[in-house]
C-alpha positions in Angstrom: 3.0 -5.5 22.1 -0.4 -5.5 19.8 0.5 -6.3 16.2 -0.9 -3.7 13.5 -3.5 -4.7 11.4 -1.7 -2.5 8.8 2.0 -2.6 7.4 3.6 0.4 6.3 2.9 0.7 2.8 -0.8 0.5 3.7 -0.6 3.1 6.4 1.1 5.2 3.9 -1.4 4.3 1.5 -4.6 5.4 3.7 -2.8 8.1 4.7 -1.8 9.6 1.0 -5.8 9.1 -0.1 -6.6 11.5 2.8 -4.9 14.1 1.8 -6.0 14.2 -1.7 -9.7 15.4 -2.0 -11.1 12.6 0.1 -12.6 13.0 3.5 -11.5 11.5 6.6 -14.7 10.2 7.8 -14.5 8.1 4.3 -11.4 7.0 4.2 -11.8 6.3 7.7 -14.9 3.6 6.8 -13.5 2.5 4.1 -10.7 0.3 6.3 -12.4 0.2 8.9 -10.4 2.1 11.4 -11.6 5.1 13.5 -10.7 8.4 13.2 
């Protein structure tokens, strides 16, 4: 099994700025991960 390049609290993190005002494409770039 692949190992995340994440833990939790950062997934939670990422996914908390997205749902504030901030698009996903940005947030997306911003880590580096794909949408």
């Amino acid at each position: 099994m692949k190992r995340s390049r994440f833990n939790e609290e950062q997934i939670i993190a990422i996914l908390k700025k997205q749902e504030s005002d901030i698009s996903k494409a940005v947030v997306c770039r911003e880590h580096g991960i794909s949408s």
